[in-house]
N, CA, C and O atoms as a GROMACS GRO file, in nm:
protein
  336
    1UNK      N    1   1.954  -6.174   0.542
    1UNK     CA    2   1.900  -6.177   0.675
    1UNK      C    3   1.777  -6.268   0.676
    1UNK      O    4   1.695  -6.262   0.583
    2UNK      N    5   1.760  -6.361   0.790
    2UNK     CA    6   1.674  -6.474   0.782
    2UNK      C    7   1.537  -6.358   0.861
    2UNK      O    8   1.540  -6.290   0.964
    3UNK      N    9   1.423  -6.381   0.751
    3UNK     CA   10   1.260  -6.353   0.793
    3UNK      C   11   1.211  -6.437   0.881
    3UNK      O   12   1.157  -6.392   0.982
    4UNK      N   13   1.220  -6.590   0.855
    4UNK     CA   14   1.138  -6.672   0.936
    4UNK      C   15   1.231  -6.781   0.925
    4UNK      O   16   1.256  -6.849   0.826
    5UNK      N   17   1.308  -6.793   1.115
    5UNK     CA   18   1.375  -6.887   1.158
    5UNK      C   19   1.351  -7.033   1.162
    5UNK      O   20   1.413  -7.137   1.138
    6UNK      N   21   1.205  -6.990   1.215
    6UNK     CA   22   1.158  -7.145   1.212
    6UNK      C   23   1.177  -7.220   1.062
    6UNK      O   24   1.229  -7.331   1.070
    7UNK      N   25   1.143  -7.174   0.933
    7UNK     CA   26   1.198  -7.235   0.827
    7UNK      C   27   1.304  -7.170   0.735
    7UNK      O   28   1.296  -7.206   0.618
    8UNK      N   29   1.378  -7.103   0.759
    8UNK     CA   30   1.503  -7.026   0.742
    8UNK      C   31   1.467  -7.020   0.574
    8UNK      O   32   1.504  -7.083   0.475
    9UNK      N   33   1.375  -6.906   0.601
    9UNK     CA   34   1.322  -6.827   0.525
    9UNK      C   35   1.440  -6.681   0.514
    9UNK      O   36   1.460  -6.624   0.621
   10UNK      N   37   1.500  -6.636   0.412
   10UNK     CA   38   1.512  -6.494   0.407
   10UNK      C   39   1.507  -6.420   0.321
   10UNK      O   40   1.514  -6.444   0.200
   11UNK      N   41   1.497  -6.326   0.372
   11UNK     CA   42   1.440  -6.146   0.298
   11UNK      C   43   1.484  -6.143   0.149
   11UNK      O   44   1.424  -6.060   0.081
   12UNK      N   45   1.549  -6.198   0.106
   12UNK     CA   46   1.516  -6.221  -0.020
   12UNK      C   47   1.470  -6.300  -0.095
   12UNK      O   48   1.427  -6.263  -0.204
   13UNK      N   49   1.467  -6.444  -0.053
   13UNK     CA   50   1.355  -6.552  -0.045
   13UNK      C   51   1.226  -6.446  -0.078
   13UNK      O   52   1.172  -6.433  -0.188
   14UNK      N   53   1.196  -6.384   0.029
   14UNK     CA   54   1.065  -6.344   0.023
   14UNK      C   55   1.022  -6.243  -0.066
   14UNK      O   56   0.919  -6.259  -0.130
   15UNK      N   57   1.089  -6.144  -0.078
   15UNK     CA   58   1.142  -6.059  -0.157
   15UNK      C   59   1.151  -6.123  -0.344
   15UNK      O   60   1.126  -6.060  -0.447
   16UNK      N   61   1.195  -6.263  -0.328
   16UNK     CA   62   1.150  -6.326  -0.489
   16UNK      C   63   1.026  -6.364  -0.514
   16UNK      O   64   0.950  -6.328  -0.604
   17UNK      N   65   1.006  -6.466  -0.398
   17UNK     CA   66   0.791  -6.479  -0.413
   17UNK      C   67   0.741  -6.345  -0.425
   17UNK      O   68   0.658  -6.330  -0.515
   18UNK      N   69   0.771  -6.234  -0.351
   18UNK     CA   70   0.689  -6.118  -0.420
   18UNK      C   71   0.713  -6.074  -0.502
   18UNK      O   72   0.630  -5.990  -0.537
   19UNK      N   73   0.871  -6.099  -0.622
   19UNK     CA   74   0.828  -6.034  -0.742
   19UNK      C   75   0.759  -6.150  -0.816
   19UNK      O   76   0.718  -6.108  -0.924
   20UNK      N   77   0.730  -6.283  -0.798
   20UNK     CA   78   0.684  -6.380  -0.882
   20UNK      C   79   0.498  -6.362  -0.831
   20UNK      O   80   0.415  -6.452  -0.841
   21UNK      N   81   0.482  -6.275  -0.799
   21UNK     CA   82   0.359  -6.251  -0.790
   21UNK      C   83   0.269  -6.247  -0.636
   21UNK      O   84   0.158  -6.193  -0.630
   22UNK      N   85   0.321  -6.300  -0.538
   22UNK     CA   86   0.277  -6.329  -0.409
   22UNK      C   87   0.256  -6.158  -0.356
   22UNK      O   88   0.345  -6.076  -0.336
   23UNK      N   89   0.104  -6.140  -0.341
   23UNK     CA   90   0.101  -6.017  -0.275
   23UNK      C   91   0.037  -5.992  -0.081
   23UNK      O   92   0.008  -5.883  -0.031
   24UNK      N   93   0.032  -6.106  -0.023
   24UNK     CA   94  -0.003  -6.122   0.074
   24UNK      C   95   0.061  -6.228   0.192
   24UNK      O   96   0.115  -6.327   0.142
   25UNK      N   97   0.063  -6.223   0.313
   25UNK     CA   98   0.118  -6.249   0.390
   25UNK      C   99   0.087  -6.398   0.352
   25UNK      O  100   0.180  -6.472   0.319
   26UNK      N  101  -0.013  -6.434   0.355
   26UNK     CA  102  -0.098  -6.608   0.287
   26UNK      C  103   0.021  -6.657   0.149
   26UNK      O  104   0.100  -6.751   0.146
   27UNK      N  105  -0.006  -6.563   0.060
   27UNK     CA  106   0.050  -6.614  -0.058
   27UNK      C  107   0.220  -6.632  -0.018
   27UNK      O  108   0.280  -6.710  -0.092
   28UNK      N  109   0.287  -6.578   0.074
   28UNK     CA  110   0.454  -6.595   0.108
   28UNK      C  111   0.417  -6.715   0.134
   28UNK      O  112   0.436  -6.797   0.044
   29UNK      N  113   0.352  -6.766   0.269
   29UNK     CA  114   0.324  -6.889   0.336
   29UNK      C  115   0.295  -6.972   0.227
   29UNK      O  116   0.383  -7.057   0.208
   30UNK      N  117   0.186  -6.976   0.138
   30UNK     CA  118   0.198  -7.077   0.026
   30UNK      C  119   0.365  -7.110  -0.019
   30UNK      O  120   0.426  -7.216  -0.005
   31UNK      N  121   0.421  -6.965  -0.084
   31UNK     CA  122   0.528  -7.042  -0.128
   31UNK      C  123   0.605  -7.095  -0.072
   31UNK      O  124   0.658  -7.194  -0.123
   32UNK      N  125   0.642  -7.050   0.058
   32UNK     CA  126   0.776  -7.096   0.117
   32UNK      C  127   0.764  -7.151   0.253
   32UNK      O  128   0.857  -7.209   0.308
   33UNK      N  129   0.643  -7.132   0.311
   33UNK     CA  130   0.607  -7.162   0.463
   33UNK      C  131   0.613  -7.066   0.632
   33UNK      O  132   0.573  -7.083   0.747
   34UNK      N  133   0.694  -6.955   0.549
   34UNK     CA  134   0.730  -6.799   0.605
   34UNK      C  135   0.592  -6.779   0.702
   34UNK      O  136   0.484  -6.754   0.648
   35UNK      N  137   0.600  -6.788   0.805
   35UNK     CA  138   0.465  -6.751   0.890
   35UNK      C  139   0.375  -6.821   0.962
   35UNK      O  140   0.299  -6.796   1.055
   36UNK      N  141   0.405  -6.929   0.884
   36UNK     CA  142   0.315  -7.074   0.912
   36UNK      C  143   0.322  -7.112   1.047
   36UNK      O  144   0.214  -7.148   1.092
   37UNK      N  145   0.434  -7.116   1.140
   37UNK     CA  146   0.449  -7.153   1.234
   37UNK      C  147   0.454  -7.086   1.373
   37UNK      O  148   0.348  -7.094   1.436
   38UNK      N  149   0.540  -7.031   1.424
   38UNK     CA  150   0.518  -6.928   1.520
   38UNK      C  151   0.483  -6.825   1.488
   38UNK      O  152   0.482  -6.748   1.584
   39UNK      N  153   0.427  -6.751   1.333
   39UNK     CA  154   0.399  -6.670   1.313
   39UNK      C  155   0.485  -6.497   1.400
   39UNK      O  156   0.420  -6.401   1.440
   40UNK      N  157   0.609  -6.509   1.403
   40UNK     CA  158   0.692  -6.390   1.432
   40UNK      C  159   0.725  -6.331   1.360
   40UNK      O  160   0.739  -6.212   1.386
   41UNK      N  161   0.756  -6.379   1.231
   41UNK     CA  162   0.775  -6.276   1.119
   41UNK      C  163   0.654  -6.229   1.022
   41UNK      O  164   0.694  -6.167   0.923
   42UNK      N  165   0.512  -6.245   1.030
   42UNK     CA  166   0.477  -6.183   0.971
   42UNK      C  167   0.473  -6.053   0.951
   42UNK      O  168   0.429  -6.003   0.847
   43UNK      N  169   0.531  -5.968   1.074
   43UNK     CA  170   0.517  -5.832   1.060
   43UNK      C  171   0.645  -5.800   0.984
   43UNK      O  172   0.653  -5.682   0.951
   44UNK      N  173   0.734  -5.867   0.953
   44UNK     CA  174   0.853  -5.834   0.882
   44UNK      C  175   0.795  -5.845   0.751
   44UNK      O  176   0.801  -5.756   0.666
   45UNK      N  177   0.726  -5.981   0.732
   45UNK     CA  178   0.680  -5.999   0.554
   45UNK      C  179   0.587  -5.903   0.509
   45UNK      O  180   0.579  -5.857   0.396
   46UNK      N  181   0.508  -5.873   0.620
   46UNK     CA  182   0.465  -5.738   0.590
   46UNK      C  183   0.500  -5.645   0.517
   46UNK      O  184   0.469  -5.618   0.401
   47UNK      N  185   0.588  -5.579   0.611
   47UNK     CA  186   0.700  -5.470   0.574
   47UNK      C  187   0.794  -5.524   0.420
   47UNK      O  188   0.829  -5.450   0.328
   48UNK      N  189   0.805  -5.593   0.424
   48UNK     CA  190   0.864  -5.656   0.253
   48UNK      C  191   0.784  -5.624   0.176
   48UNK      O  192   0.799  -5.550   0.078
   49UNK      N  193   0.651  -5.698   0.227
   49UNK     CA  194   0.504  -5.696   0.074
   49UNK      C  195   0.467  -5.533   0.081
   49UNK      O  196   0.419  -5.494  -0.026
   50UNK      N  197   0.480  -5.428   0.184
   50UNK     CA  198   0.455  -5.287   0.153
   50UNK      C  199   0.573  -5.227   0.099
   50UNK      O  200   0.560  -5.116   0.048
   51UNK      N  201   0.655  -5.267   0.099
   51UNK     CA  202   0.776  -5.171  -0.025
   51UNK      C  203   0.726  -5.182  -0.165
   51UNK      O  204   0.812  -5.167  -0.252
   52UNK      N  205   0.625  -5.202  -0.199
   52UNK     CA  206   0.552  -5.199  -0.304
   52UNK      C  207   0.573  -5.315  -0.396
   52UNK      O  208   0.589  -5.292  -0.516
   53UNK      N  209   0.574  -5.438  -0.350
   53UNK     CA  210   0.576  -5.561  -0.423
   53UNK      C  211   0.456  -5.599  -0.539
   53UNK      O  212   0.455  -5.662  -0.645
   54UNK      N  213   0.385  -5.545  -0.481
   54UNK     CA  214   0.244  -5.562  -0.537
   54UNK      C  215   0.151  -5.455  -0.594
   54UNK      O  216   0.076  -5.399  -0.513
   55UNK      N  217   0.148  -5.434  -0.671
   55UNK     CA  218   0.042  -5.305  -0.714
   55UNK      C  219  -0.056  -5.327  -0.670
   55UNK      O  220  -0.093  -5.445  -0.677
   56UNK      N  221  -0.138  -5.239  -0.612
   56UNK     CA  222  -0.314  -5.246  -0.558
   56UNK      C  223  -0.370  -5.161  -0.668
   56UNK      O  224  -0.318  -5.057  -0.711
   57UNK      N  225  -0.465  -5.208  -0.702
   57UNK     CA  226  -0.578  -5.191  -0.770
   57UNK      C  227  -0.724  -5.190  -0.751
   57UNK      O  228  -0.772  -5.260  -0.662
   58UNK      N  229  -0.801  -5.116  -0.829
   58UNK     CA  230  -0.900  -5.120  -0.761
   58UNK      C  231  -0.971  -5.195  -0.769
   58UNK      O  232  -1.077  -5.176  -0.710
   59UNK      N  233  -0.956  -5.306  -0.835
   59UNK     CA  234  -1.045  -5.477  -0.840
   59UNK      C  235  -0.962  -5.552  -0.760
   59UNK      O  236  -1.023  -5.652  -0.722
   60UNK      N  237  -0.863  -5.548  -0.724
   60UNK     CA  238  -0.780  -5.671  -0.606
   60UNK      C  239  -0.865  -5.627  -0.520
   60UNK      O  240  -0.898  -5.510  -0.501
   61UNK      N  241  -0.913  -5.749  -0.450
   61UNK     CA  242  -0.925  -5.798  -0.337
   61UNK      C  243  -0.812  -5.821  -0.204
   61UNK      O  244  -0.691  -5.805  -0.219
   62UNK      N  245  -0.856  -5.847  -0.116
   62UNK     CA  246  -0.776  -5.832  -0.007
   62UNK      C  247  -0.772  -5.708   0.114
   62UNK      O  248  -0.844  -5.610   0.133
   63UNK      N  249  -0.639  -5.767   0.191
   63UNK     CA  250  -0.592  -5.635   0.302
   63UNK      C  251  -0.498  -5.544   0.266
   63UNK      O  252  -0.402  -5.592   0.206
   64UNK      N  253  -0.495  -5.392   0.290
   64UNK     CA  254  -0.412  -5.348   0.277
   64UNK      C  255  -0.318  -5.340   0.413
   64UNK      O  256  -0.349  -5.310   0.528
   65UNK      N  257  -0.163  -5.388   0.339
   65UNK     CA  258  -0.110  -5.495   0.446
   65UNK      C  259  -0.028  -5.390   0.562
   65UNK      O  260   0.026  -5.427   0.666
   66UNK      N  261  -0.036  -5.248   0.509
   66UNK     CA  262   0.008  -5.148   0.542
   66UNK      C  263  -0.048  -5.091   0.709
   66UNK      O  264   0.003  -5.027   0.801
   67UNK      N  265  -0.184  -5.156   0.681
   67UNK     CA  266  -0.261  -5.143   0.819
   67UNK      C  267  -0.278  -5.258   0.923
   67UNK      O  268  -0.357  -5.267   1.017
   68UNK      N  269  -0.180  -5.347   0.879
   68UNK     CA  270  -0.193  -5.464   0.959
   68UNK      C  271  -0.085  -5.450   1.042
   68UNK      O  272  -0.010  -5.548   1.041
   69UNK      N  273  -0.051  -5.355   1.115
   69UNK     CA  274   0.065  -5.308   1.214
   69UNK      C  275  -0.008  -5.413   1.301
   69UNK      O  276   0.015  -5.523   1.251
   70UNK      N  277  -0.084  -5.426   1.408
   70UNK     CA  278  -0.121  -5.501   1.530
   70UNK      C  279  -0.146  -5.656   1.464
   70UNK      O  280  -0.185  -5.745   1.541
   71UNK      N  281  -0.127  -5.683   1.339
   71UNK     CA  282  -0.158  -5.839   1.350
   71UNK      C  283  -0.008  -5.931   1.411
   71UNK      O  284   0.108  -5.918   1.374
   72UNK      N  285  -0.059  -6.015   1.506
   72UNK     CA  286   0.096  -6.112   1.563
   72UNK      C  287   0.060  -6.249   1.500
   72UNK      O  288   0.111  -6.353   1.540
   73UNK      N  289  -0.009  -6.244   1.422
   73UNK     CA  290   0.032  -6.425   1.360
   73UNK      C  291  -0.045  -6.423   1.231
   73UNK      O  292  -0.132  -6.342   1.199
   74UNK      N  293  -0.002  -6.517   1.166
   74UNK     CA  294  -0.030  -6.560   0.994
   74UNK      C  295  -0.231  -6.588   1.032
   74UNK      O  296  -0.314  -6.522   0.968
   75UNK      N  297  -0.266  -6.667   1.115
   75UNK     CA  298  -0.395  -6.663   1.146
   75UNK      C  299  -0.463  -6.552   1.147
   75UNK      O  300  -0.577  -6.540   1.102
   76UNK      N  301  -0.397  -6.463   1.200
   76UNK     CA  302  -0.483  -6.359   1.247
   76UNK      C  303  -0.533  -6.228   1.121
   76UNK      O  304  -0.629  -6.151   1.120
   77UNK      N  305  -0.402  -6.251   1.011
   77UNK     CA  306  -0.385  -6.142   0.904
   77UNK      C  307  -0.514  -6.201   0.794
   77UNK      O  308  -0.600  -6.136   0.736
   78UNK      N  309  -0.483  -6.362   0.793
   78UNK     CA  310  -0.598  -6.458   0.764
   78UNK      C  311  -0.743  -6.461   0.761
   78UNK      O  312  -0.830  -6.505   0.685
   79UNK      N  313  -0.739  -6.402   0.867
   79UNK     CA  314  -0.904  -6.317   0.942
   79UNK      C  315  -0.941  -6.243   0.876
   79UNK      O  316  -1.042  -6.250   0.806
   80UNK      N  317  -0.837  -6.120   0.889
   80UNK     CA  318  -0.814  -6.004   0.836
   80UNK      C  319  -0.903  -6.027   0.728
   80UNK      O  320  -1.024  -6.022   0.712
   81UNK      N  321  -0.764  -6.063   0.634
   81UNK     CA  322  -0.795  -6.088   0.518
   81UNK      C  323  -0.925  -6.145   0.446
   81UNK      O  324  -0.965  -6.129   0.330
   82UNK      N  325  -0.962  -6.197   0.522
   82UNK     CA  326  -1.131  -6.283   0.431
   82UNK      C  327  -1.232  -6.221   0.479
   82UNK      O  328  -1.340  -6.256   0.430
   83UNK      N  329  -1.235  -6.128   0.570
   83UNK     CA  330  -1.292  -6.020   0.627
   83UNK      C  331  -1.302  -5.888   0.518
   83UNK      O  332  -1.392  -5.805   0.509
   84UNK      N  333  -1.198  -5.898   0.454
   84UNK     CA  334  -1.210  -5.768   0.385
   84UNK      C  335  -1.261  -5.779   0.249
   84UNK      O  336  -1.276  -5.678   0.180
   0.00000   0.00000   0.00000
């Protein structure tokens, strides 16, 4: 199933950048471009990177992406993110 149409990105695409280490909505977009554009699927990559792709720890930095229900674009999680 395609995540992000605009670059026909899918769920397992994304699903491989997060086991190769990508734990944030930013780091998908690095690898593959997932978000970059109309930003509609970030709330899907979301939901990918919280099935537990990523272990949190208590020295990672970042958002926990679990609470980013209201973000609608890769900018905005971006915010988020350097905010936290």
């Amino acid at each position: 199933m395609y995540v992000c149409n605009c670059f026909g990105v899918t769920e397992a695409q994304v699903q491989q950048h997060a086991d190769n280490g990508a734990c944030t909505p930013r780091q998908i977009a690095s690898a593959c471009k997932a978000g970059t554009d109309c930003g509609s699927c970030v709330r899907r990559i979301q939901a990918i990177l919280g099935r537990g792709a990523c272990p949190r720890s208590a020295h990672q930095s970042g958002t926990v992406l679990s609470g980013l229900a209201e973000v609608e674009t890769l900018a905005e999680a971006e915010v988020l993110e350097e905010a936290a």
